[in-house]
Structures are given as C-alpha cells and as structure tokens.
N, CA, C and O atoms as a Tripos MOL2 file, in Angstrom:
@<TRIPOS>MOLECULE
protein
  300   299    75     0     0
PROTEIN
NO_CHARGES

@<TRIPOS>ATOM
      1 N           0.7810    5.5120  -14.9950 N.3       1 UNK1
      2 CA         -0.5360    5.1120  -15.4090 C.3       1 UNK1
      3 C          -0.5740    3.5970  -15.6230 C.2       1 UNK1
      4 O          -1.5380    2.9170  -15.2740 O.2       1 UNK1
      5 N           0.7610    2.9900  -16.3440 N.am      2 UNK2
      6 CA          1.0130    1.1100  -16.4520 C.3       2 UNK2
      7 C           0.6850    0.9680  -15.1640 C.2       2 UNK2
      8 O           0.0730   -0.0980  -15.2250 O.2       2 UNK2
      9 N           0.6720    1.1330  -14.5860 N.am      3 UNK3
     10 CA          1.3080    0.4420  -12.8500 C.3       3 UNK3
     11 C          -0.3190    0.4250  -12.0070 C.2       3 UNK3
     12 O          -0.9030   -0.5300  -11.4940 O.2       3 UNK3
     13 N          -0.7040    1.7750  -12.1080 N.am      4 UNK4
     14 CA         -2.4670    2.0970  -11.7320 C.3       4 UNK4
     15 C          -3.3280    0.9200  -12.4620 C.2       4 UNK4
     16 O          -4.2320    0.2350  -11.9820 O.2       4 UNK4
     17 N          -2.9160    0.9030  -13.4260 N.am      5 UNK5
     18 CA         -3.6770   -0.0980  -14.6360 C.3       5 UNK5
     19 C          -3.7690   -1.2560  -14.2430 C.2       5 UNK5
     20 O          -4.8030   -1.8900  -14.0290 O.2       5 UNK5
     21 N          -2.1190   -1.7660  -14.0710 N.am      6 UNK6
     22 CA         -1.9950   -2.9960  -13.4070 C.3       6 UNK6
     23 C          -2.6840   -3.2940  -12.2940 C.2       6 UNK6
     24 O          -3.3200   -4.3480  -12.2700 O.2       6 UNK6
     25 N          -2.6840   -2.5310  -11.3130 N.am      7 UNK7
     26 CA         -2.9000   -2.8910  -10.2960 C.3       7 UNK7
     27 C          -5.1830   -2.9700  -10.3850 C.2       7 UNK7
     28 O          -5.8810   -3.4480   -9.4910 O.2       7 UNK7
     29 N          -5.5560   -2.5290  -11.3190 N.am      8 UNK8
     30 CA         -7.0340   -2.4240  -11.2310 C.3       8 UNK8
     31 C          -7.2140   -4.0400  -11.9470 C.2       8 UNK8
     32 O          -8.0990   -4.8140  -11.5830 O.2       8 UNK8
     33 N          -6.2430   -4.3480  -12.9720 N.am      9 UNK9
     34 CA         -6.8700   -5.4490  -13.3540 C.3       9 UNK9
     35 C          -6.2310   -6.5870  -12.5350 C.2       9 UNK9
     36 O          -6.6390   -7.7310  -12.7330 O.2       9 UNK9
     37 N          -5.0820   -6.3190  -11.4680 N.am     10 UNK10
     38 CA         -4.7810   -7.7970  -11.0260 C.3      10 UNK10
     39 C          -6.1540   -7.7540   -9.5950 C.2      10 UNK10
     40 O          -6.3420   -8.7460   -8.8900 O.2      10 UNK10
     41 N          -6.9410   -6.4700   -9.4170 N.am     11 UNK11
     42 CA         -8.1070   -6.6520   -8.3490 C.3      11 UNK11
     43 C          -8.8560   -7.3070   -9.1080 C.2      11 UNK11
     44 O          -9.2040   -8.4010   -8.6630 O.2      11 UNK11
     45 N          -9.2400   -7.0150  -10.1300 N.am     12 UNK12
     46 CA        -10.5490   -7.1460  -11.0100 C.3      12 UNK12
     47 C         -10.3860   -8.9700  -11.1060 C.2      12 UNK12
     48 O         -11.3130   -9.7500  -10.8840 O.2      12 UNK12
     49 N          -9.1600   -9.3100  -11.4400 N.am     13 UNK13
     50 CA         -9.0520  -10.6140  -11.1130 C.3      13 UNK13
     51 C          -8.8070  -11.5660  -10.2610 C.2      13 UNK13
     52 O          -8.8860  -12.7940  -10.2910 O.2      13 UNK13
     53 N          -8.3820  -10.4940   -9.2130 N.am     14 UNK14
     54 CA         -8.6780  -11.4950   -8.0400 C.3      14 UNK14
     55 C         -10.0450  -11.6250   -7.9580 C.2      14 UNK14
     56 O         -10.5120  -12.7330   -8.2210 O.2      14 UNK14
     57 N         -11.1710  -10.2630   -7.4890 N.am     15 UNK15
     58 CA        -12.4050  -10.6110   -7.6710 C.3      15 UNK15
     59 C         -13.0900  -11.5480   -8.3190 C.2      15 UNK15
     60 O         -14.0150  -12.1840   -7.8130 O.2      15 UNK15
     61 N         -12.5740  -11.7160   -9.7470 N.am     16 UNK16
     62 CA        -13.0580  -12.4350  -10.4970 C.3      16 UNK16
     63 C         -12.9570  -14.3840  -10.1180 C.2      16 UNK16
     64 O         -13.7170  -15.2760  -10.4950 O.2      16 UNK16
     65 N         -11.7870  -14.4560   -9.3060 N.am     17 UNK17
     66 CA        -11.1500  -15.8030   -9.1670 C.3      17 UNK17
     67 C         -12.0460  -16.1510   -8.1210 C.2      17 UNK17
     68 O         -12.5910  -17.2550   -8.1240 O.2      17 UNK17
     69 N         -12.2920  -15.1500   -7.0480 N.am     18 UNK18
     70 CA        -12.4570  -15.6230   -5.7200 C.3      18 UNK18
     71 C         -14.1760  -15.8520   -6.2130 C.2      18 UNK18
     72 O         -14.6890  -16.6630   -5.4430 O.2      18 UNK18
     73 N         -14.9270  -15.4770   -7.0150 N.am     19 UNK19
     74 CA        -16.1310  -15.3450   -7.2720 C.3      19 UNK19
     75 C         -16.3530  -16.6800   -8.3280 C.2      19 UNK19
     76 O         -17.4240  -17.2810   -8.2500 O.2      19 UNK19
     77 N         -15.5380  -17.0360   -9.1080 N.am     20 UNK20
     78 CA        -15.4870  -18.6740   -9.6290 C.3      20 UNK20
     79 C         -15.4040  -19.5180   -8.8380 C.2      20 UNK20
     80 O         -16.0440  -20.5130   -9.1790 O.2      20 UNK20
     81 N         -14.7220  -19.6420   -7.5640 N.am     21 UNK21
     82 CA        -14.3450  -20.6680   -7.2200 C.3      21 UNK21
     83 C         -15.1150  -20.8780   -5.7850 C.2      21 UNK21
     84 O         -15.9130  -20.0510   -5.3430 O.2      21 UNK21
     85 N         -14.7430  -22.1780   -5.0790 N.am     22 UNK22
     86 CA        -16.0030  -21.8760   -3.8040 C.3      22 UNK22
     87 C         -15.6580  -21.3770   -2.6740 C.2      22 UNK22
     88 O         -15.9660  -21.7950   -1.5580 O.2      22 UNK22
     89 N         -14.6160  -19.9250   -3.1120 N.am     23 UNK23
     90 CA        -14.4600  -19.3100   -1.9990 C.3      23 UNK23
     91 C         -15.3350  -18.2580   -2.3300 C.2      23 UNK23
     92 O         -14.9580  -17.0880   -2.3740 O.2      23 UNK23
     93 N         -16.5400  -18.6380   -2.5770 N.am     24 UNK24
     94 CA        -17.2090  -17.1820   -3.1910 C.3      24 UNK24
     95 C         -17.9530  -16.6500   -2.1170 C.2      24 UNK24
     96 O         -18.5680  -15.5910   -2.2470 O.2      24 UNK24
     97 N         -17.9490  -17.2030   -1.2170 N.am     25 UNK25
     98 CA        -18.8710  -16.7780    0.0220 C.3      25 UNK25
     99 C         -17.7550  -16.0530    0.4690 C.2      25 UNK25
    100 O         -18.1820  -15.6090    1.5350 O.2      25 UNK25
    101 N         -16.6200  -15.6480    0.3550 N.am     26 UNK26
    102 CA        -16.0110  -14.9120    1.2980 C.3      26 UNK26
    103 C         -15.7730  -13.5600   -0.3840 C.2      26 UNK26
    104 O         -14.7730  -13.2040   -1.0060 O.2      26 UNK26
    105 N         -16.4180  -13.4130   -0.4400 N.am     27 UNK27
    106 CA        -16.0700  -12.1930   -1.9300 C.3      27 UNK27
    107 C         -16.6770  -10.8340   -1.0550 C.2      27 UNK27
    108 O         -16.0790   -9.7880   -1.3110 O.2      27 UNK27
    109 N         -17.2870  -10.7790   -0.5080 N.am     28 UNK28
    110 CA        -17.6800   -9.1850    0.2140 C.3      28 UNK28
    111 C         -16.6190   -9.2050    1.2290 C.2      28 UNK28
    112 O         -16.6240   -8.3600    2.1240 O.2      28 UNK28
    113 N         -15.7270  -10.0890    1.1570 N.am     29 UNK29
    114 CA        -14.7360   -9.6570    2.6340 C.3      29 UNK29
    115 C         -13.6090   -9.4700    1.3830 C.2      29 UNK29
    116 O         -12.8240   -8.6310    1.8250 O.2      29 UNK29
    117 N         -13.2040   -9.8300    0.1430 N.am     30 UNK30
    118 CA        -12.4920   -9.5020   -0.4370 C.3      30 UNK30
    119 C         -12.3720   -8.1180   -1.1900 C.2      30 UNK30
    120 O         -11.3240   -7.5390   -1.4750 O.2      30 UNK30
    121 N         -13.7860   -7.6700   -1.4780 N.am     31 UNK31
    122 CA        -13.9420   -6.6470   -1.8260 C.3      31 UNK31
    123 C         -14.1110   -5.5440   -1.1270 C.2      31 UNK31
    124 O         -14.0990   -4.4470   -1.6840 O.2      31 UNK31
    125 N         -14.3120   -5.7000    0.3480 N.am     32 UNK32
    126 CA        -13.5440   -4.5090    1.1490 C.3      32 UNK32
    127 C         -12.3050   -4.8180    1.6260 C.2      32 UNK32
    128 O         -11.7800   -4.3120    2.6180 O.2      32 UNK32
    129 N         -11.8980   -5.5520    0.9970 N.am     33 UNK33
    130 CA         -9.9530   -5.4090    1.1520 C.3      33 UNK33
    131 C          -9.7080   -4.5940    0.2470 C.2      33 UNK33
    132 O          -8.7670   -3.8230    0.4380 O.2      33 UNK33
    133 N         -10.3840   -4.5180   -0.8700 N.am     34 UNK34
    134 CA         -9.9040   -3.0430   -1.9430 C.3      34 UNK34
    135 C         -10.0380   -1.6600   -1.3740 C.2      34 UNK34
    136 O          -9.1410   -0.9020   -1.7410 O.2      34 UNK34
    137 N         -10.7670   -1.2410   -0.7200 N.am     35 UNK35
    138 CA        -10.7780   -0.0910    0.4100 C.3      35 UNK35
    139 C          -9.3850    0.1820    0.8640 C.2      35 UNK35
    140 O          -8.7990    1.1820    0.4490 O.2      35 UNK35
    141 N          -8.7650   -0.7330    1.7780 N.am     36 UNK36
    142 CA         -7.6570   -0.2380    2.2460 C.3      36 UNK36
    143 C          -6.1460   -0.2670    1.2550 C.2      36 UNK36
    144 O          -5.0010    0.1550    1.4170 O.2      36 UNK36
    145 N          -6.8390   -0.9700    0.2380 N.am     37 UNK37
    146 CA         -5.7660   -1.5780   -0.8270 C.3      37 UNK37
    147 C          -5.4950   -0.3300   -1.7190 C.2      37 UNK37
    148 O          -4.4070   -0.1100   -2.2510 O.2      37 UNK37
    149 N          -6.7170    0.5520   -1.8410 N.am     38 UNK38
    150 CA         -6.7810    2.0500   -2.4610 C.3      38 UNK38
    151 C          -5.9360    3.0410   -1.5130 C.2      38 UNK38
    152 O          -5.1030    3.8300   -1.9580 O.2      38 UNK38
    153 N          -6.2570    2.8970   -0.1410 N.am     39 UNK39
    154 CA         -5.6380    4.0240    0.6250 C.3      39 UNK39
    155 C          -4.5460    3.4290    0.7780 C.2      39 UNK39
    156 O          -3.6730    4.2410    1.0870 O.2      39 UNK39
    157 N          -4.1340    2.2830    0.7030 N.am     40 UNK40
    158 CA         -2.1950    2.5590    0.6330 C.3      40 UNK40
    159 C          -1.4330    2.6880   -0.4640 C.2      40 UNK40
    160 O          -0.2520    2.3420   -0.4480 O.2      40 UNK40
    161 N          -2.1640    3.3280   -1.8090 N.am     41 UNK41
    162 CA         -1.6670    3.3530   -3.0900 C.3      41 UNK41
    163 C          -1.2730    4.6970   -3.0790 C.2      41 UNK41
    164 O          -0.6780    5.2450   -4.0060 O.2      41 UNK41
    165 N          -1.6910    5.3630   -1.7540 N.am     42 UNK42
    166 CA         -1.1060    6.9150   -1.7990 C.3      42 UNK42
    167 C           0.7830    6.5640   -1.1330 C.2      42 UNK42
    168 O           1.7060    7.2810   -0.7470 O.2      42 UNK42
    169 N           0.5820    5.1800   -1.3010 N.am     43 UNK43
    170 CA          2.4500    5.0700   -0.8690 C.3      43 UNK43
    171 C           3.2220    5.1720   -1.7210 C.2      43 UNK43
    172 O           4.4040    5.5150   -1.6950 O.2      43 UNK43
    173 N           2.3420    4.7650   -2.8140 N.am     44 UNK44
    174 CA          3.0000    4.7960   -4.4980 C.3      44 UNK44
    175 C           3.1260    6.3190   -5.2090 C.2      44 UNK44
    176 O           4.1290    7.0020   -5.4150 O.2      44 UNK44
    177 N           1.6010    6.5970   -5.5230 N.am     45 UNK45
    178 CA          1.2880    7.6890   -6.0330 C.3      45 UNK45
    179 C           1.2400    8.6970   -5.1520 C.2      45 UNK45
    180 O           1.0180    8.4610   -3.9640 O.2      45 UNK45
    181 N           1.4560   10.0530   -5.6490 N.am     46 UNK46
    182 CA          1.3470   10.9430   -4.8790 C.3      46 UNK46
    183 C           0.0750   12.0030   -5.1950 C.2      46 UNK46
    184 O          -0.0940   12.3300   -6.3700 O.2      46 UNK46
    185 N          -0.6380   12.4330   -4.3700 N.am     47 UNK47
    186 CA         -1.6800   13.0640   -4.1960 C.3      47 UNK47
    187 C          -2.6690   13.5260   -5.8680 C.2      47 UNK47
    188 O          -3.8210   13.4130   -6.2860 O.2      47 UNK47
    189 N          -1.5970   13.9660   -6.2630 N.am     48 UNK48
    190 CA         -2.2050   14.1880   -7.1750 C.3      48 UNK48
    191 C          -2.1710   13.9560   -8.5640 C.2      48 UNK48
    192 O          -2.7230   14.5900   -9.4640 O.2      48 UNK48
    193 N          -1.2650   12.7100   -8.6270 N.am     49 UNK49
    194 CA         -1.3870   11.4480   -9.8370 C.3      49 UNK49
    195 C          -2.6930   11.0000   -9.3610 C.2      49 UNK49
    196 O          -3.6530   10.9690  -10.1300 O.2      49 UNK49
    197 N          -2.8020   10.5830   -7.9020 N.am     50 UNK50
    198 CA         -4.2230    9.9700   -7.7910 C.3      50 UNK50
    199 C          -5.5130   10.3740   -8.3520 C.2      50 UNK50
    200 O          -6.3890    9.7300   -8.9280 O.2      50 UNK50
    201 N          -5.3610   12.0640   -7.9180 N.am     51 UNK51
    202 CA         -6.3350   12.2780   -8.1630 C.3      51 UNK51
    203 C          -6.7610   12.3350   -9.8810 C.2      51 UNK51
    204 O          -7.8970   12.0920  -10.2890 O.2      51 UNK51
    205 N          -5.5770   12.7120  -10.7730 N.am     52 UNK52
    206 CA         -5.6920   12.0700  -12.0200 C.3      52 UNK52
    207 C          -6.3340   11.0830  -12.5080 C.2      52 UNK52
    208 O          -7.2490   11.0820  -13.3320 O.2      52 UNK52
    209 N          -5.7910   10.1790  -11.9370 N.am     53 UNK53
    210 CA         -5.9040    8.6910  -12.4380 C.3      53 UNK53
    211 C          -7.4030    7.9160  -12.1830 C.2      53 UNK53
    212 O          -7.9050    6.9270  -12.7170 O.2      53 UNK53
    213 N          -7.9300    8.9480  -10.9880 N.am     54 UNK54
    214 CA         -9.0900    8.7340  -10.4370 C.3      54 UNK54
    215 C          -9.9810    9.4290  -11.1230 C.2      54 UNK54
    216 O         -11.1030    9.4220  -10.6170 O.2      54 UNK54
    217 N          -9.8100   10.2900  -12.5380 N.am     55 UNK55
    218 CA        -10.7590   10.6980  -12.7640 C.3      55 UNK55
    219 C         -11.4500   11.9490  -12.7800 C.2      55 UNK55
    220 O         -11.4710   12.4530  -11.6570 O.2      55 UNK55
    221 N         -12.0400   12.6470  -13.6860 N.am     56 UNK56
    222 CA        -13.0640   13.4190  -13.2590 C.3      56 UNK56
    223 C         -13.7740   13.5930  -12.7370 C.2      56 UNK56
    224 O         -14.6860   12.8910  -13.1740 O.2      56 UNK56
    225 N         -14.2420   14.3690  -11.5990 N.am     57 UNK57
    226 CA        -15.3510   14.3860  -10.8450 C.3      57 UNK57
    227 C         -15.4650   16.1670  -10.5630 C.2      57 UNK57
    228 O         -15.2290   16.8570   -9.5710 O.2      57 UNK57
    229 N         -16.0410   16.5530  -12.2400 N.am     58 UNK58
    230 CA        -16.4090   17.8210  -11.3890 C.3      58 UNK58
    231 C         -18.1690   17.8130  -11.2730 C.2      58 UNK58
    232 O         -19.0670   17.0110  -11.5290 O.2      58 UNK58
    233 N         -18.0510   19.2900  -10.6970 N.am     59 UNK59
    234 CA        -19.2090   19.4570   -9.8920 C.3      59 UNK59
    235 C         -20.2410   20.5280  -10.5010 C.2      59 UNK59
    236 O         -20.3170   21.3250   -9.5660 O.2      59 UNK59
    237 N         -20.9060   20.9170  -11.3040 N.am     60 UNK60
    238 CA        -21.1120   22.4860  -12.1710 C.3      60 UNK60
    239 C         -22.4570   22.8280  -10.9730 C.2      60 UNK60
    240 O         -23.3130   22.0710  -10.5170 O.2      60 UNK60
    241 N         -22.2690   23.8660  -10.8010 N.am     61 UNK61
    242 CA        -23.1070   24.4440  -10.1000 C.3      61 UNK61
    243 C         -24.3270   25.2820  -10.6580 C.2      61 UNK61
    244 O         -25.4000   25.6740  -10.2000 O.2      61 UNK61
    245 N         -23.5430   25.3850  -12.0600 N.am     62 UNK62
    246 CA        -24.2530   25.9250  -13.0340 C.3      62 UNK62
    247 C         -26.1970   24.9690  -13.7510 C.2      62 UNK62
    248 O         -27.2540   25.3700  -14.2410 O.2      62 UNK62
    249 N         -25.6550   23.7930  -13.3950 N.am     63 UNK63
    250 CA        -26.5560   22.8510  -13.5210 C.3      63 UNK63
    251 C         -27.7860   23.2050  -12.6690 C.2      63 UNK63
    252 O         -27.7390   24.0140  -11.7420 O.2      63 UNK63
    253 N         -29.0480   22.4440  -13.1030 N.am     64 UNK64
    254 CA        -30.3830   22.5560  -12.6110 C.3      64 UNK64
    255 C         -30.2930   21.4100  -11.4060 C.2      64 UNK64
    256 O         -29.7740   20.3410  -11.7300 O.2      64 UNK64
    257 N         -30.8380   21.5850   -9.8220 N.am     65 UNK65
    258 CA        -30.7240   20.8200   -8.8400 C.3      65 UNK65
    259 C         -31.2240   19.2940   -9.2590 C.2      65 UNK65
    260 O         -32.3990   19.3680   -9.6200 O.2      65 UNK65
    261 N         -30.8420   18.2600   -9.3130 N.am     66 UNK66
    262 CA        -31.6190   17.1490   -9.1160 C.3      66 UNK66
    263 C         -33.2030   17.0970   -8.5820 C.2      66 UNK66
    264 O         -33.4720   17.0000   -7.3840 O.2      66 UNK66
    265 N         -33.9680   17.1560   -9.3790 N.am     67 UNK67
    266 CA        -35.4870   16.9470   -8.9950 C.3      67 UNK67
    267 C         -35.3370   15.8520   -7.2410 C.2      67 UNK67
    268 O         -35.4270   16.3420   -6.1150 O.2      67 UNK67
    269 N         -35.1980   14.9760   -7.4300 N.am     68 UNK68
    270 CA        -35.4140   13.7520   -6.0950 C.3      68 UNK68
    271 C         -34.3270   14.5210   -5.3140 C.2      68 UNK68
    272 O         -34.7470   14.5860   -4.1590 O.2      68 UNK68
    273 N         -33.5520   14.9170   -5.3680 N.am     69 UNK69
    274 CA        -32.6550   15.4880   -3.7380 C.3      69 UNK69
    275 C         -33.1380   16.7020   -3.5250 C.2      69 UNK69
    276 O         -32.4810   17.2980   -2.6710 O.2      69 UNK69
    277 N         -34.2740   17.4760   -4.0820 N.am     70 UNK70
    278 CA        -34.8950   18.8250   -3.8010 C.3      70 UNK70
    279 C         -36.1110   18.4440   -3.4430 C.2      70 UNK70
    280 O         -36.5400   19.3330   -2.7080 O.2      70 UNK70
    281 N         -37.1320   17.3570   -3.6000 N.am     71 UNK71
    282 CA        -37.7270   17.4840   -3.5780 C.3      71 UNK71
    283 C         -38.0890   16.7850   -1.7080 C.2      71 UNK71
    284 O         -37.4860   15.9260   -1.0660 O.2      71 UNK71
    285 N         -39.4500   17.7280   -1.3100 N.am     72 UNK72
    286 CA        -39.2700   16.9650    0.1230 C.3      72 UNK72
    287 C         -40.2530   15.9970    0.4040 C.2      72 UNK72
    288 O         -41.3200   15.6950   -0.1320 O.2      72 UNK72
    289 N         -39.5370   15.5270    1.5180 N.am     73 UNK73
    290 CA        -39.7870   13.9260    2.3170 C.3      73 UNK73
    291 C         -41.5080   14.4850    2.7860 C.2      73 UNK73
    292 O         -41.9030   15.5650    3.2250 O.2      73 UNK73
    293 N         -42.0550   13.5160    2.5350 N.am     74 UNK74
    294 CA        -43.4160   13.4500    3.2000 C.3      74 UNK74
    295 C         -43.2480   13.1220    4.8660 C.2      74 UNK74
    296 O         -42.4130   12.4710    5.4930 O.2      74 UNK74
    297 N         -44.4170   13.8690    5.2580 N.am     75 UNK75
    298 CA        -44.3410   13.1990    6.8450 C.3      75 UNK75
    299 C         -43.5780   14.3110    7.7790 C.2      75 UNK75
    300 O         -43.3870   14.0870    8.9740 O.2      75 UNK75
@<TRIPOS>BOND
     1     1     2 1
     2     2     3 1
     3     3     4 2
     4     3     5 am
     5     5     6 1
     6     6     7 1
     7     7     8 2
     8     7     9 am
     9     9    10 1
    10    10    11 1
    11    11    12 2
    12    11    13 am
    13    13    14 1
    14    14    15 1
    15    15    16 2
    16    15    17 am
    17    17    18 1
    18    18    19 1
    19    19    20 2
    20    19    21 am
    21    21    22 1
    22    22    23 1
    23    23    24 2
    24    23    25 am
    25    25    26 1
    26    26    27 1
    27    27    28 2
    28    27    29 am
    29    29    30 1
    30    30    31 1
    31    31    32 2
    32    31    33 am
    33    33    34 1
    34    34    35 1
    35    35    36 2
    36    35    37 am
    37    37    38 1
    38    38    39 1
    39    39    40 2
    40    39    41 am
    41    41    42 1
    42    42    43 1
    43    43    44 2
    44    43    45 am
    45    45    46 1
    46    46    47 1
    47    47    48 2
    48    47    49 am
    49    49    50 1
    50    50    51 1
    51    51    52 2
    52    51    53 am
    53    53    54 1
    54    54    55 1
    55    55    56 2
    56    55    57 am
    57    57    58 1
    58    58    59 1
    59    59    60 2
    60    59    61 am
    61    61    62 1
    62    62    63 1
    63    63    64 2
    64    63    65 am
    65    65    66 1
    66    66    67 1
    67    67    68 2
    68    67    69 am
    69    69    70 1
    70    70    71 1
    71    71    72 2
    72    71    73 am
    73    73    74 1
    74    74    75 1
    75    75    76 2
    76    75    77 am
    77    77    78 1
    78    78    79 1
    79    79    80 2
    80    79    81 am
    81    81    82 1
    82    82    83 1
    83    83    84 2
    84    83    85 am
    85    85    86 1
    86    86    87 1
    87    87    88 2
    88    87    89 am
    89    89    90 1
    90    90    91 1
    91    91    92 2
    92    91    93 am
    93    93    94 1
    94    94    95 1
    95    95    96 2
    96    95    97 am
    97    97    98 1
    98    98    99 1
    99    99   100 2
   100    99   101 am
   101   101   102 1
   102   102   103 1
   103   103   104 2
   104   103   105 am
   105   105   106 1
   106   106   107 1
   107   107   108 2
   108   107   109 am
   109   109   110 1
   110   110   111 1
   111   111   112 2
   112   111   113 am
   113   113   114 1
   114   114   115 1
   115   115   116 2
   116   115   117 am
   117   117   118 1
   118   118   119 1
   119   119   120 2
   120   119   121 am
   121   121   122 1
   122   122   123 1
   123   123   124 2
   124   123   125 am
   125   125   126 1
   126   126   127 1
   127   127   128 2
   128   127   129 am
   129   129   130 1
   130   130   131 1
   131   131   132 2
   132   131   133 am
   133   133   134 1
   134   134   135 1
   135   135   136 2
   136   135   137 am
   137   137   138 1
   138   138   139 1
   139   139   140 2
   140   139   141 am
   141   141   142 1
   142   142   143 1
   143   143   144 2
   144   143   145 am
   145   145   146 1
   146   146   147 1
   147   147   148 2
   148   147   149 am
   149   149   150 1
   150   150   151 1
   151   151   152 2
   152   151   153 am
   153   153   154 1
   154   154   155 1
   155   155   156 2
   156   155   157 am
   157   157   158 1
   158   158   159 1
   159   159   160 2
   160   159   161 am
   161   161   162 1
   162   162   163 1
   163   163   164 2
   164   163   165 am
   165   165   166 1
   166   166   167 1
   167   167   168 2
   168   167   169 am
   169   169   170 1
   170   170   171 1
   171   171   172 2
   172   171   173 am
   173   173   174 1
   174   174   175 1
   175   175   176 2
   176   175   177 am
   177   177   178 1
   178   178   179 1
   179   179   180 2
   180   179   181 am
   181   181   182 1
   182   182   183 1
   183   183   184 2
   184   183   185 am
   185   185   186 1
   186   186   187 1
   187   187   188 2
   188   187   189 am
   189   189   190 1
   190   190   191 1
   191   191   192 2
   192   191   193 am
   193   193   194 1
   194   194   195 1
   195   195   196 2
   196   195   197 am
   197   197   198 1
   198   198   199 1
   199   199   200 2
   200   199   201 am
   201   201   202 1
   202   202   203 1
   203   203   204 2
   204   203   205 am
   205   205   206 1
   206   206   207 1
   207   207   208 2
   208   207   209 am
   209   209   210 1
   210   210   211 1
   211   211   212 2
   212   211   213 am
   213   213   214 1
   214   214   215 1
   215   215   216 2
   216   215   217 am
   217   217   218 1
   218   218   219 1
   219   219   220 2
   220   219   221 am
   221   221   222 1
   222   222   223 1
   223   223   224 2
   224   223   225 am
   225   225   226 1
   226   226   227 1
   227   227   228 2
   228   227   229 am
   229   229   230 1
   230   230   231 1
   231   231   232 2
   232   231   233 am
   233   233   234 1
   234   234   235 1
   235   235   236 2
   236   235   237 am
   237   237   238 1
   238   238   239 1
   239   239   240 2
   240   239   241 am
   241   241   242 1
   242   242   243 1
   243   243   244 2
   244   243   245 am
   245   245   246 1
   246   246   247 1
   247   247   248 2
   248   247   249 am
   249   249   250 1
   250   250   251 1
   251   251   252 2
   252   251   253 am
   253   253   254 1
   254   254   255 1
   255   255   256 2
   256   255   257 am
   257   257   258 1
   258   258   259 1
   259   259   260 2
   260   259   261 am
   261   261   262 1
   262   262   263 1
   263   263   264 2
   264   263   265 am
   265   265   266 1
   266   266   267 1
   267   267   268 2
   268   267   269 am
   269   269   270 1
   270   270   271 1
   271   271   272 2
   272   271   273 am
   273   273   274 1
   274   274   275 1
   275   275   276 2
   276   275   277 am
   277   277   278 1
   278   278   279 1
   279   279   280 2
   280   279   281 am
   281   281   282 1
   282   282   283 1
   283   283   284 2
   284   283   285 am
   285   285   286 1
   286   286   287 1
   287   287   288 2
   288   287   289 am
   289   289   290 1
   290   290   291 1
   291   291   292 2
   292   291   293 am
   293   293   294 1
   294   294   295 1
   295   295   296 2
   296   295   297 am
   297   297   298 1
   298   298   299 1
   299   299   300 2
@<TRIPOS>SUBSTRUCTURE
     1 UNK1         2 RESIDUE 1 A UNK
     2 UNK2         6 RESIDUE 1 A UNK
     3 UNK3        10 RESIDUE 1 A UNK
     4 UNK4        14 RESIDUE 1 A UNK
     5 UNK5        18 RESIDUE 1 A UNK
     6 UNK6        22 RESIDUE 1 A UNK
     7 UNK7        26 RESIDUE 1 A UNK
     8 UNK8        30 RESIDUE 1 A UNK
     9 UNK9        34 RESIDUE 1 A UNK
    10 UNK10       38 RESIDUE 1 A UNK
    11 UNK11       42 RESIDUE 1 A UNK
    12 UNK12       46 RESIDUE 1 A UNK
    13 UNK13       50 RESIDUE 1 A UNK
    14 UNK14       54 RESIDUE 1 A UNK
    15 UNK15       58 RESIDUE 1 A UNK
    16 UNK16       62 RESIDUE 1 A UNK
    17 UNK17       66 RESIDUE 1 A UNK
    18 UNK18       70 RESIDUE 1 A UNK
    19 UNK19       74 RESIDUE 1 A UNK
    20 UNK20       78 RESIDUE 1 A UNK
    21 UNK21       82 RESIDUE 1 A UNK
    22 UNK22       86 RESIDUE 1 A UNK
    23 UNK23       90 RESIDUE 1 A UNK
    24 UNK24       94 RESIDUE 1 A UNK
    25 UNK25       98 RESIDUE 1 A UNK
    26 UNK26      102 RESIDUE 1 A UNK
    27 UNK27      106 RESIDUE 1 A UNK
    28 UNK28      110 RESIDUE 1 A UNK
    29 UNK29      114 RESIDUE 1 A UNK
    30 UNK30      118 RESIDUE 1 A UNK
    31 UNK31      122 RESIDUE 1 A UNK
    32 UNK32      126 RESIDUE 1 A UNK
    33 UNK33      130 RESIDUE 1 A UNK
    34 UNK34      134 RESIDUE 1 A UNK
    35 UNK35      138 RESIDUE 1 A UNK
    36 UNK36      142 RESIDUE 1 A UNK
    37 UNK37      146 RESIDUE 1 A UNK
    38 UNK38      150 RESIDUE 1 A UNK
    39 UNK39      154 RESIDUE 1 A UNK
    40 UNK40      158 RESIDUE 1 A UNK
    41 UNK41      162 RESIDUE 1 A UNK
    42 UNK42      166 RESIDUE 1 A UNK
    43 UNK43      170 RESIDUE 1 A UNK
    44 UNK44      174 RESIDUE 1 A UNK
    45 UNK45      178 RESIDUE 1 A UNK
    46 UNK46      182 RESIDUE 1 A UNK
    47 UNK47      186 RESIDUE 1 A UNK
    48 UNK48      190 RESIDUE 1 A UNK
    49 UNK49      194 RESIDUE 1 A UNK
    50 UNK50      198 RESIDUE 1 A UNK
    51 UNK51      202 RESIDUE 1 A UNK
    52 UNK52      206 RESIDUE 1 A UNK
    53 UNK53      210 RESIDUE 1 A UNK
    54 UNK54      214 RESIDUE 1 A UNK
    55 UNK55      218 RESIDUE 1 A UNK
    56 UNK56      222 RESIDUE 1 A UNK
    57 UNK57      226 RESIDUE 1 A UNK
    58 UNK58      230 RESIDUE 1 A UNK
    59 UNK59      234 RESIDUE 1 A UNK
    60 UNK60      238 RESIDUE 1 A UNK
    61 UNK61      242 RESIDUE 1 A UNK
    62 UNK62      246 RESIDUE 1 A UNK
    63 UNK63      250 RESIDUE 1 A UNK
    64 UNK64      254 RESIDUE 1 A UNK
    65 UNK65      258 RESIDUE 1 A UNK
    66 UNK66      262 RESIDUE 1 A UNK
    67 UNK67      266 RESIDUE 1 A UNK
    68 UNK68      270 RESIDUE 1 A UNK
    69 UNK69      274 RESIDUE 1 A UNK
    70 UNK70      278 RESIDUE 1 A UNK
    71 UNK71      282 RESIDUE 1 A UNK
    72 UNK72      286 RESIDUE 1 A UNK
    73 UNK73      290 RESIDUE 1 A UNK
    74 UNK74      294 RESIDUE 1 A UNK
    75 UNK75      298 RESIDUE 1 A UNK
C-alpha cells in the first residue's frame, strides 16, 4: 500500500511541477502518460492488490435506475 501511495503522490507531483512551470502546455500529454503508467503497475502489483488499492466500485442493483440514463432522447 507504501509503494501504491508513493507512486500516486510522486504523479500528483509531477503533474503539479509540469503545471507551474512553462512546460504547462505540454500537461495533457503528461497526463495521459499516467494511463500507461497505471497499466504497467500490474508489473508490480498483482491483479488483485490492484484491484484493492483501486477501491470500491460496487454496483447495487438493488438501487432505483438513474432518472437521466432512463430517461429518453427526444427526436
């Protein structure tokens, strides 16, 4: 979990550096370098530390549908 940690805040600060300084025009090309920077962390972690570390994401079905994704498109 140190190591996951580490690695979110040394992005968070690169982001942060490249966005101070006047390389800031290149910050959307830095921030999809975190994309591939995530999918090779499955070299580290294995499947399902990730999915740990990544969080909750459940789904209840039990829940009432979202009004706006039920409701339909005009036209």
């Amino acid at each position: 979990m140190h190591l996951f940690t580490f690695v979110q805040i040394f992005c968070l600060s690169v982001l942060w550096i490249v966005k101070s300084t006047k390389a800031s025009l290149a910050f959307p090309f830095f921030l999809l370098l975190m994309i591939p920077l995530r999918a090779q962390m499955k070299r580290v972690f294995t499947p399902v530390e990730l999915r740990a570390l990544d969080g909750d994401q459940v789904i209840d079905d039990d829940d009432e549908p979202d009004f706006y994704a039920e409701a339909p498109l005009p036209g």
